[in-house]
C-alpha positions as CSV (number, residue, x, y, z in Angstrom):
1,X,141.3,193.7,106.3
2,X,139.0,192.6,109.0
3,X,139.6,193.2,113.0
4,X,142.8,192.8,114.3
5,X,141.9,190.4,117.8
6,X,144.8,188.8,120.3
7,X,145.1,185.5,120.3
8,X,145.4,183.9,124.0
9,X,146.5,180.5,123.9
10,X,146.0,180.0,128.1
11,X,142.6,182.2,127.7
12,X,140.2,178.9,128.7
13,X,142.9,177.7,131.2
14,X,142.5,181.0,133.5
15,X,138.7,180.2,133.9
16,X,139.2,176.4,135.5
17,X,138.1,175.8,138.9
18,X,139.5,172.5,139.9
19,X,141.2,169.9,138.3
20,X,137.7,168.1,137.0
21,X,138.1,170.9,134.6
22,X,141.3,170.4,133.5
23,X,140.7,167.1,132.7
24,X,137.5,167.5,130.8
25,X,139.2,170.4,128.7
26,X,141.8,167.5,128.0
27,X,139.4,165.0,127.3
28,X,136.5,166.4,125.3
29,X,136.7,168.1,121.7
30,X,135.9,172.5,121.8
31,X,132.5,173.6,122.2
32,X,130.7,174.9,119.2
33,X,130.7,178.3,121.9
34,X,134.7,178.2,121.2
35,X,134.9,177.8,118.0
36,X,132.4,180.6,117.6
37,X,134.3,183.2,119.6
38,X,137.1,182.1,116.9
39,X,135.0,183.7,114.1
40,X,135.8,187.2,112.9
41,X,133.5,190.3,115.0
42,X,131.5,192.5,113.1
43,X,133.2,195.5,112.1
44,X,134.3,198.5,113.8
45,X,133.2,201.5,112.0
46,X,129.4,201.1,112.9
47,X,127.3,203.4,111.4
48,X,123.5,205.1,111.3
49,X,121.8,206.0,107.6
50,X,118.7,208.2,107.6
51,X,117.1,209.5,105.2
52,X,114.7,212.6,104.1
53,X,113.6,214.0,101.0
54,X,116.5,215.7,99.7
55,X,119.5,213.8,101.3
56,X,121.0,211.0,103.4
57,X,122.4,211.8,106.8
58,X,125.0,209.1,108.1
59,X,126.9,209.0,111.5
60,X,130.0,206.7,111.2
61,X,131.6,205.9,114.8
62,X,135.7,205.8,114.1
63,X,136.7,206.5,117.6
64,X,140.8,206.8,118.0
65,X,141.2,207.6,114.3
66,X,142.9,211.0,113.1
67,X,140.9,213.4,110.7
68,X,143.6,212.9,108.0
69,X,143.5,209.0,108.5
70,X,139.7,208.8,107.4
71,X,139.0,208.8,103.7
72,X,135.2,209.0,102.1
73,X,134.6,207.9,98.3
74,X,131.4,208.1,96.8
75,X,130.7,206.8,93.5
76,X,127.0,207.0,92.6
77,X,124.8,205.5,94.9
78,X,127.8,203.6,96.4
79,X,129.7,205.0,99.9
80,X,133.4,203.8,101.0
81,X,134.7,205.1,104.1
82,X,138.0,203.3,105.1
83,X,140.1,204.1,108.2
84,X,143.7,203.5,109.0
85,X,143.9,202.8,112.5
86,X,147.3,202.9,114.3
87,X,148.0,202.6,118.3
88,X,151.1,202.4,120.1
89,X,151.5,201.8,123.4
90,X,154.4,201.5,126.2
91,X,154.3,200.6,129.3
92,X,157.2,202.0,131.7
93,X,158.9,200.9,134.9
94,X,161.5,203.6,135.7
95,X,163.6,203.5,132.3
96,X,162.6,199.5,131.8
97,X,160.0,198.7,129.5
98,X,157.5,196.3,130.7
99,X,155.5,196.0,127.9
100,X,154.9,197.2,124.5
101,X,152.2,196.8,121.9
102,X,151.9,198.7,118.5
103,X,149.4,197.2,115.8
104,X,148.4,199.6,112.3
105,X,145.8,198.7,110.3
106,X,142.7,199.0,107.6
107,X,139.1,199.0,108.1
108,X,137.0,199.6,105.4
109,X,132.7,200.1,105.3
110,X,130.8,199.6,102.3
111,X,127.4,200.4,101.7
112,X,124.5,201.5,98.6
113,X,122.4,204.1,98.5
114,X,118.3,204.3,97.1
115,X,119.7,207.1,95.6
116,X,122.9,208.6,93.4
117,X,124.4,210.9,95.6
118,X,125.0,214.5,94.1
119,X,128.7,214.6,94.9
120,X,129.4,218.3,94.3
121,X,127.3,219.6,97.4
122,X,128.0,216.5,99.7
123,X,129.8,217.5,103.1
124,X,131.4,215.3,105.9
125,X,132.6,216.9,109.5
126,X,134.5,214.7,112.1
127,X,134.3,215.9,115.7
128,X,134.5,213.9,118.7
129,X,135.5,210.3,116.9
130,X,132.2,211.0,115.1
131,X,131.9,211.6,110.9
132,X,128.9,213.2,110.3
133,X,127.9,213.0,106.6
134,X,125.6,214.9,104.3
135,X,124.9,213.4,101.2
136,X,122.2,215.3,98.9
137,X,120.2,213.1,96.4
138,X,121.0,214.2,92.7
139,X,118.6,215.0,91.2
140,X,116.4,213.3,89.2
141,X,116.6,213.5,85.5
142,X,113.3,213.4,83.1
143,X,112.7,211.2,80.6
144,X,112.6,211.7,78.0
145,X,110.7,210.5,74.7
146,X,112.6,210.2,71.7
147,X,110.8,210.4,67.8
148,X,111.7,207.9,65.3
149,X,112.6,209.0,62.1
């Protein structure tokens, strides 16, 4: 499931200046530009892979997502890291409510490593809206030669 965006019908009618633009908004098909803003964003767990000789080191921004909420296969040389994302919020006049918005959802973030990742000693930490992973390279097994009989 991609980004959840709000859709603004009156969004291009708040920017008009004067009637001229009214009227050409009428009158002429959408823009390429407004059909592109249509498109879906890039995702929103963004992420940073380095790499040294023993292990990967990625830094996965899921800002507003609960510890619990964040879940990390590996299989291989292949990551998942999928995030369920739920925000409420109310606003309040006295005991009316003005306005209230709730929205839950799924993001997901693929990716493949050079290398199989040893999954045994691989270690993840969240702090801050920030998972830090640690992924250790397994390591390599010789080849070997076999005789024929």
């Amino acid at each position: 499931m991609a980004n959840i965006t709000r859709f603004d019908p009156f969004g291009d009618l708040a920017r008009f200046d004067a009637f001229r633009d009214l009227e050409d908004f009428l009158w002429r098909p959408p823009s390429l530009r407004s059909l592109w803003r249509a498109l879906p964003q890039e995702p929103e767990i963004r992420l940073d892979v380095a790499e040294d000789d023993t292990a990967y080191h990625v830094k996965v921004d899921v800002p507003g997502v609960k510890k619990e909420d964040i879940k990390v296969s590996i299989d291989g040389n292949r990551v998942g890291i999928s995030a369920e994302v739920k925000k409420e919020k109310e606003e309040k006049k006295g005991e009316t409510v003005l306005r209230s918005e709730r929205y839950y959802g799924k993001q997901f973030r693929g990716f493949s490593l050079g290398h199989d990742v040893d999954q045994a000693k691989a270690e993840a930490k969240y702090e801050d809206g920030v998972l830090q992973l640690t992924l250790p390279k397994k390591e390599a097994t010789s080849a070997t030669q076999l005789t024929i009989k």
